[in-house]
Structures are given as structure tokens and as C-alpha cells.
C-alpha positions as CSV (number, residue, x, y, z in Angstrom):
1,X,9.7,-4.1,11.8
2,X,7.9,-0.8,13.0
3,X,4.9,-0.4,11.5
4,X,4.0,4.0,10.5
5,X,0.9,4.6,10.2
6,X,0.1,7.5,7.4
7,X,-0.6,10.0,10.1
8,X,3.0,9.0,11.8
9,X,5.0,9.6,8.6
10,X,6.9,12.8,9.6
11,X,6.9,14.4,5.6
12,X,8.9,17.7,7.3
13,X,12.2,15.6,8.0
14,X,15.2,17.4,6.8
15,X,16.3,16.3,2.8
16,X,19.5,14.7,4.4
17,X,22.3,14.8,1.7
18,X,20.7,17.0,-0.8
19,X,23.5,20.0,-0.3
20,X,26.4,17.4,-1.5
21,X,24.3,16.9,-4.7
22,X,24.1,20.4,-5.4
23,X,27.4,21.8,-4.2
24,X,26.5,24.9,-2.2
25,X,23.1,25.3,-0.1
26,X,20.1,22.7,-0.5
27,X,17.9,21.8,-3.3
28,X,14.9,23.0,-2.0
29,X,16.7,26.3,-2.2
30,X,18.0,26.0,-5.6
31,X,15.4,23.5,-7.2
32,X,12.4,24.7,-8.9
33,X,9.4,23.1,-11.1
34,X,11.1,22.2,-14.4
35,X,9.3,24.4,-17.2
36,X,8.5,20.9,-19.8
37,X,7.5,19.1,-16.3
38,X,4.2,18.2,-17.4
39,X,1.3,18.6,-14.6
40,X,-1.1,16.0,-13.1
41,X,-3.0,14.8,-10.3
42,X,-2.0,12.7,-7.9
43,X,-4.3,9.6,-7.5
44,X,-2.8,6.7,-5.4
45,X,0.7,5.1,-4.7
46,X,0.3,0.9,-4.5
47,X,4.2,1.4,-3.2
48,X,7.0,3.5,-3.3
49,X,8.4,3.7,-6.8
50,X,5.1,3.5,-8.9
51,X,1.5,6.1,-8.6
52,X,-1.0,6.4,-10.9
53,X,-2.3,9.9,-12.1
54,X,-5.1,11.6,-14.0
55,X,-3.1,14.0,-16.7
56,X,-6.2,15.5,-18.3
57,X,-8.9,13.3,-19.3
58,X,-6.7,10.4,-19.0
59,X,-4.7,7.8,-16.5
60,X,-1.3,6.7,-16.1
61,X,0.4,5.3,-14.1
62,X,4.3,6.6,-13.5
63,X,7.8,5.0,-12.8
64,X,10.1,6.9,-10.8
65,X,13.4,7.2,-12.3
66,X,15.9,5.9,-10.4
67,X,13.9,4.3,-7.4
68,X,13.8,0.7,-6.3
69,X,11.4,0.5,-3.9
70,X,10.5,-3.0,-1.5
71,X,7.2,-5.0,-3.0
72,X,4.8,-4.7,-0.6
73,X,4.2,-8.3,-1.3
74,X,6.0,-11.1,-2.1
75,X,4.1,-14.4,-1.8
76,X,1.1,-15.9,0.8
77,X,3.4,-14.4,3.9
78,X,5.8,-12.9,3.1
79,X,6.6,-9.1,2.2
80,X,10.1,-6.6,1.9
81,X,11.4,-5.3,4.1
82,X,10.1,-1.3,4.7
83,X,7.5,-1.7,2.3
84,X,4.6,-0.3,4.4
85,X,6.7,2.2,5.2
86,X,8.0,3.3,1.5
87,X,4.9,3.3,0.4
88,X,2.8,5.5,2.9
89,X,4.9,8.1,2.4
90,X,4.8,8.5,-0.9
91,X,1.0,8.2,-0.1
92,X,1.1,11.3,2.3
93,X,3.5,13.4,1.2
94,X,1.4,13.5,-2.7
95,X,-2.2,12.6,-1.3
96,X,-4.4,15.6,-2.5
97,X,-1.3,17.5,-4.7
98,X,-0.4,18.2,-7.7
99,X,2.5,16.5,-9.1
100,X,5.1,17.6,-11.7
101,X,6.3,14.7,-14.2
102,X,9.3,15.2,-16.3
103,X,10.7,13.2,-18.8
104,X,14.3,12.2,-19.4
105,X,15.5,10.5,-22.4
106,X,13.6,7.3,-22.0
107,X,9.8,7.3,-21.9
108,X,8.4,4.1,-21.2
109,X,10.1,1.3,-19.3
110,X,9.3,-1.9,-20.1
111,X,5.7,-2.3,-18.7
112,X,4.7,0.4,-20.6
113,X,4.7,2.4,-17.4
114,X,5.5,6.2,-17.8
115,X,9.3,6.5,-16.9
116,X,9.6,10.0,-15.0
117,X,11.1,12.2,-12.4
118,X,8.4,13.9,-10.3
119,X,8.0,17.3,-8.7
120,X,6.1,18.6,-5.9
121,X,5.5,21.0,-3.4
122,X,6.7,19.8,-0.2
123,X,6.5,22.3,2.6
124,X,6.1,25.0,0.0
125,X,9.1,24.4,-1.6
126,X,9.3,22.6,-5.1
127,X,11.0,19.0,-4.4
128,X,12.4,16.1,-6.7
129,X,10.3,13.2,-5.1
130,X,12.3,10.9,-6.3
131,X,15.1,12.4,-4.5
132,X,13.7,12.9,-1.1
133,X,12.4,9.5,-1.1
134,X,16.0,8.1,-1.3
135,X,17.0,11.0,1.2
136,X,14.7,9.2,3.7
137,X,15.9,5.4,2.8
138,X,12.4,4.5,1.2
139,X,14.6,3.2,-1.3
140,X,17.8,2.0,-3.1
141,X,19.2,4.5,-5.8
142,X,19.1,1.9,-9.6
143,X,21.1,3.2,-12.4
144,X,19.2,3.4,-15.3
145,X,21.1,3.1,-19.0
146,X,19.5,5.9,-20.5
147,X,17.8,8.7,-17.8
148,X,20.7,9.8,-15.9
149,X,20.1,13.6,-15.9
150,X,19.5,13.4,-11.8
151,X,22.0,10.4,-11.2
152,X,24.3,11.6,-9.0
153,X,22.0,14.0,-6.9
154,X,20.1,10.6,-6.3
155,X,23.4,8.8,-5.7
156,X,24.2,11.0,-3.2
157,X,20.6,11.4,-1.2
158,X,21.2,7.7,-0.7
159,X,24.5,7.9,0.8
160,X,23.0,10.0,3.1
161,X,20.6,8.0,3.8
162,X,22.8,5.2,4.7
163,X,25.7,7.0,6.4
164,X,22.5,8.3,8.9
165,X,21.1,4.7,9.1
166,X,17.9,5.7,7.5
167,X,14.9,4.0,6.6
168,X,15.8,0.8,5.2
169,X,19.4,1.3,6.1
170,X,19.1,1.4,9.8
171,X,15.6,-1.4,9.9
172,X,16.6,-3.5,7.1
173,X,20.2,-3.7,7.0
174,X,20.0,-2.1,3.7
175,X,18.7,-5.2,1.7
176,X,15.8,-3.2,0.0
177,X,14.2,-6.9,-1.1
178,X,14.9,-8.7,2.0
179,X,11.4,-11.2,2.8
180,X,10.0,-11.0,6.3
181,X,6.7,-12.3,7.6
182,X,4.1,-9.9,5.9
183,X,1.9,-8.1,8.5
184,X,-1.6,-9.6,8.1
185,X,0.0,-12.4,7.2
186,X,-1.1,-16.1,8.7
187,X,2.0,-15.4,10.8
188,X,1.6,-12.2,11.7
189,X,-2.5,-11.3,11.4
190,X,-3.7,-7.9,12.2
191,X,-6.3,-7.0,14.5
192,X,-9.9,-6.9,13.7
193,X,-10.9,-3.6,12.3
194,X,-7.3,-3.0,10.9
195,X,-6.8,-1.8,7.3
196,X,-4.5,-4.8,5.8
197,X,-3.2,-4.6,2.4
198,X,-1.3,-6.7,-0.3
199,X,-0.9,-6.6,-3.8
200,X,-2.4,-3.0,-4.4
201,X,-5.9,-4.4,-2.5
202,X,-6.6,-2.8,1.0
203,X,-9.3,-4.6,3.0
204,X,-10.6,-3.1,5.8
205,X,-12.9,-5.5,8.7
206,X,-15.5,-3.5,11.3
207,X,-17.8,-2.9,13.3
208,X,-18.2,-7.3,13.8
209,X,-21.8,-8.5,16.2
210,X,-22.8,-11.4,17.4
211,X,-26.8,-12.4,16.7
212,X,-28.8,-15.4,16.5
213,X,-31.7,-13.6,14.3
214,X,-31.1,-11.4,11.3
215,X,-34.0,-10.3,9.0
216,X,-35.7,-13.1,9.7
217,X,-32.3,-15.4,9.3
218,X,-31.4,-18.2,11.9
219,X,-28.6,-20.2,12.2
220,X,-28.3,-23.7,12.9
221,X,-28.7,-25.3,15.5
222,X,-25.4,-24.7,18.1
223,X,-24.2,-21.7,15.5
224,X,-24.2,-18.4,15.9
225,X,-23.8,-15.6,13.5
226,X,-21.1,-13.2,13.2
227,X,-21.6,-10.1,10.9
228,X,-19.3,-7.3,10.1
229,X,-18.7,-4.6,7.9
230,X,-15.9,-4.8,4.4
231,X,-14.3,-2.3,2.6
232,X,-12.6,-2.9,-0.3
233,X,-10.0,-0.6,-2.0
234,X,-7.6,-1.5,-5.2
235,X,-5.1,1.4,-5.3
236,X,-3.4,-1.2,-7.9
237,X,-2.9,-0.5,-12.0
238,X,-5.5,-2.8,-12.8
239,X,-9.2,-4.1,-12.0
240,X,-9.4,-6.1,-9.8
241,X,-12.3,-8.4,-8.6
242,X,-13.8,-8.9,-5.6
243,X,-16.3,-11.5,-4.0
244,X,-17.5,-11.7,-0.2
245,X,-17.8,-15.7,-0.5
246,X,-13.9,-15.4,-0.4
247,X,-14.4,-14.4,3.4
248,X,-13.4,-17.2,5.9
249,X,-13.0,-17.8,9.6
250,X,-11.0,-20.6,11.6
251,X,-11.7,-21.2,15.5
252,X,-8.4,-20.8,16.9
253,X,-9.8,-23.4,19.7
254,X,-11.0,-26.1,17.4
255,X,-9.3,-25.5,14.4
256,X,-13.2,-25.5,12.6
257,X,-13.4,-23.4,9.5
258,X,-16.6,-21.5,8.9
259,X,-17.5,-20.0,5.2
260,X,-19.4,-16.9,4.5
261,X,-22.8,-17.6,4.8
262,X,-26.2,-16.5,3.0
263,X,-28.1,-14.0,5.3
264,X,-30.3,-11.4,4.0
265,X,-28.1,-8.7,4.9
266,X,-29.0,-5.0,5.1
267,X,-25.9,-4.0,2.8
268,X,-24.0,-7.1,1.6
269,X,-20.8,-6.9,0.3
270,X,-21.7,-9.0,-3.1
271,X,-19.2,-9.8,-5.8
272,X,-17.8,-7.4,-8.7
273,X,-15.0,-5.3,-10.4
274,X,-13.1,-2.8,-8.9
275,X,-11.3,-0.3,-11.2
276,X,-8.0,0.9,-10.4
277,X,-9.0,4.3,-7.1
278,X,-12.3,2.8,-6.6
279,X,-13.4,1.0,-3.6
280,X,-16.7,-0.9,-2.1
281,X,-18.1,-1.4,1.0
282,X,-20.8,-3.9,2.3
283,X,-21.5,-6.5,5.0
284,X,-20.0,-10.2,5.4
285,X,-21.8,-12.9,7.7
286,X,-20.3,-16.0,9.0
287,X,-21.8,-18.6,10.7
288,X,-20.0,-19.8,13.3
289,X,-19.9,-22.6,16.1
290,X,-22.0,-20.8,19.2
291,X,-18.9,-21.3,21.4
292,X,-16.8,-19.8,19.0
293,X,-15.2,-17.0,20.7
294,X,-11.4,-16.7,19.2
295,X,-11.7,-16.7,15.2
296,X,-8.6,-15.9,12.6
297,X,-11.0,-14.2,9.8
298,X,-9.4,-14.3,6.5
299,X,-9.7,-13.0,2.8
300,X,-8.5,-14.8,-0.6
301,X,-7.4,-11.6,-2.7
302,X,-8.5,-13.6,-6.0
303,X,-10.3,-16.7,-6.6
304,X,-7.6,-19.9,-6.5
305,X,-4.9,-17.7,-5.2
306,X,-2.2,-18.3,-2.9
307,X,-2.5,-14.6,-1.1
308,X,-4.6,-14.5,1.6
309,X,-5.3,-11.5,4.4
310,X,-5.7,-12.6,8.0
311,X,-7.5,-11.0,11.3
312,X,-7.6,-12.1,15.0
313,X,-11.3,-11.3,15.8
314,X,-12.1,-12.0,20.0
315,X,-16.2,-12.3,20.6
């Protein structure tokens, strides 16, 4: 699966399909911000069909009507297909804007999650998100029961989509749920200093040394230590925890596991809370066998879970 980076995501492509919705011209031509469309800041998408929002004083997080995006994860390894992808460009084309949400007949889904369609400036010209991410095959078009008022201009930015191989159409085969091994995944682990990500927590790994005395720390005899830099983000709904103990390394030559490992570190990671947009940062140490020189680092996202975040670190 190709992997796009935030900066890669193109968010200037042409709305493919969005002239058969309207009939004549496009709907960027047409379209403009809904008058009830109720305005709010854009805070962070943890994929492509759900963001949270500041409207006022107060946080939300919004459903877009009509989207079904692919879970970024689904299980230790495993994550849908175009999932990275959906979801960074919802990131970039809202990161920094003010969105538009209007309602439809239906508030709330079922999570208690703000059901809307949502506007924004994209290029300078007001756009139905929603829309142009199914005009891009970040998603499959769902019917909903009750908030139909776009239904067919989302219909047919899918078919688009498809007909042009698109997104999911052309990389997935169209199976907007379809597993593959998730990048940063045992199977599939990313390099060290690479932002990895699953379930709504993105984990960052830097800036690793190798030393034999840290404020006046040794190792054991025939270790070494290993010390790097951990961010911590949770662009999820809800607070999340957080604990550098859950760091681990496994020599890839000896198969030896090697915990995280009390040093009196300058700025250590710790344990805590992280509210949904908020993010921490802090050192990790591991001490490792001293001819350790091929570790797979890894991180438990939550203590006795299943989901784990892997890195190929070379000394």
C-alpha cells in the first residue's frame, strides 16, 4: 500500500464527479456556506469520517454524513485498507481552518457523536467535505435513513471516484474495510524516528544514543544503554493514558527482550493522562545487551492490551 505523507497529499486535485451531481458547471461554482451551517474550529481528525471541534467554549466531536471511512486500526496488526491515507487528508485539507457544520434531520448518531455535513474553504472556494472526500476515494458513500438532503451529490462523487480508480478504488479494490498488515505493525515496523499511529495515539521515537554513563547511571555489567526521545499525541475522542515502562526492545539477533529501565534522565517521559489534542514528550532508556546492535523497539498503547507499535532501531 503507498504510504502519503501529510505534505504529499495533493488537496488541489480536481472534485471529480461533482458537475453530474449538480447538473450544469461544478459545485465549487455553485456551492456556498449554508446560512444555519453553524461555525467551529477544526481540532484533529483520528480518521476520515470523524474530527473533533471546539464550537465556542465547548468540544465535539462530528460524524460526517454519509462517509464510511477504513479504521485505521483493526487489531495487534492489522489495519484497512487506505486508512492512513483517508485520514491525512482530512487532516490537511482542515488543519488550521474553519469548518462549517450543518445539520440534517438527524442529530446525533448512535455514539452520541454530532451527525453533520461539513463546509470549508478549499482553494478559496466553499466545499462539502464530505463530498470531496468521496470525490477522492477516501471513502464509500453509506446511506443513511434519515439525512439524505446531499445523497445523491455524494452518490455520484463516488462513482466518480470509482469509474477513475481513485483512492480506494484503484489500491484497495474498493473493499473500504479490507485488513492488511498495519504499518508499524510486528510485520511491517517503521523506521526509528517515524511517527506511527493506531487507535487515535501517534507515537513518535528520536534522536536514540548509545552510553555507558548517564547522570551518574551505569549499566550492568555487558549492557549498555540506549536512550531516546518520545512523543506522545492522542488525536482520539477520549483520554488516553500513557506510561514509558510500556516501552520495550527485542534483539533481532538473540531474540533477548530488554524493558525500560530506571535512569535518572534529564526529561523522562513518566506516566499520565492525555486529553483528547494534547500530547507529551520525554526521554525513554533501555538497557540493552552491549552487543546489541539490531533492536525492534516497541510500545503497548494501554496497559494489558493487544495493540502494540513497533520500530527497527540499527546502533
Amino acid at each position: 500500500m503507498q504510504r502519503l505523507s501529510r505534505r504529499s497529499v495533493v488537496v488541489g486535485m480536481p472534485l471529480f464527479g461533482l458537475a453530474l451531481a449538480t447538473g450544469t458547471g461544478s459545485a465549487q461554482a455553485q456551492d456556498a456556506i449554508p446560512a444555519d451551517a453553524v461555525e467551529a474550529a477544526f481540532l484533529l481528525a483520528p480518521d476520515g469520517e470523524k474530527m473533533k471541534v471546539r464550537i465556542g467554549t465547548d468540544f465535539a466531536t462530528v460524524r460526517l454524513i454519509g462517509v464510511d471511512a477504513p479504521e485505521p486500526s483493526a487489531g495487534n496488526n492489522e489495519t484497512e485498507c487506505y486508512a492512513a491515507e483517508s485520514t491525512d487528508l482530512l487532516t490537511t485539507l482542515l488543519t488550521d481552518q474553519t469548518v462549517y457544520l450543518e445539520a440534517d434531520a438527524e442529530d446525533k448518531d448512535n455514539k452520541d457523536r454530532l451527525w453533520r455535513y461539513v463546509w470549508a474553504y478549499v482553494d478559496g472556494a466553499p466545499t462539502l467535505i464530505n463530498e470531496y472526500l468521496l470525490a477522492q476515494g477516501a471513502g464509500i458513500a453509506q446511506t443513511e435513513e434519515k439525512n439524505t438532503r446531499y445523497q445523491q451529490r455524494l452518490a455520484d462523487a463516488q462513482a466518480a471516484a470509482k469509474a477513475a480508480g481513485l483512492g480506494l478504488w484503484g489500491q484497495c479494490g474498493g473493499d473500504g474495510h479490507k485488513k492488511i498488515a498495519r504499518h508499524g505493525g510486528k510485520d511491517d515496523p517503521g523506521q526509528f524516528g517515524e511517527t506511527l499511529n493506531a487507535e487515535g495515539l501517534f507515537v513518535t521515537t528520536s534522536d536514540a544514543f548509545v552510553t555507558y554513563d548517564y547522570n551518574f547511571s551505569t549499566p550492568k555489567g555487558g549492557y549498555k544503554f540506549v536512550i531516546f526521545n518520545a512523543t506522545i499525541e492522542n488525536r482520539g475522542s477520549d483520554k488516553r493514558d500513557y506510561s514509558s515502562s510500556r516501552f520495550e526492545a527485542r534483539d533481532l539477533d538473540t531474540d533477548a527482550k530488554h524493558k525500560e529501565t530506571f535512569v535518572l534522565l534529564d526529561q523522562p517521559l513518566g506516566n499520565g493522562d492525555l486529553s483528547s489534542g494534547s500530547y507529551v514528550s520525554g526521554q525513554v532508556a533501555l538497557e540493552v545487551q552491549e552487543s546489541s546492535t539490531n533492536l525492534l523497539v516497541q510500545y503497548q498503547l494501554a496497559s494489558f492490551g493487544e495493540v502494540f507499535l513497533y520500530w527497527q532501531l540499527t546502533l
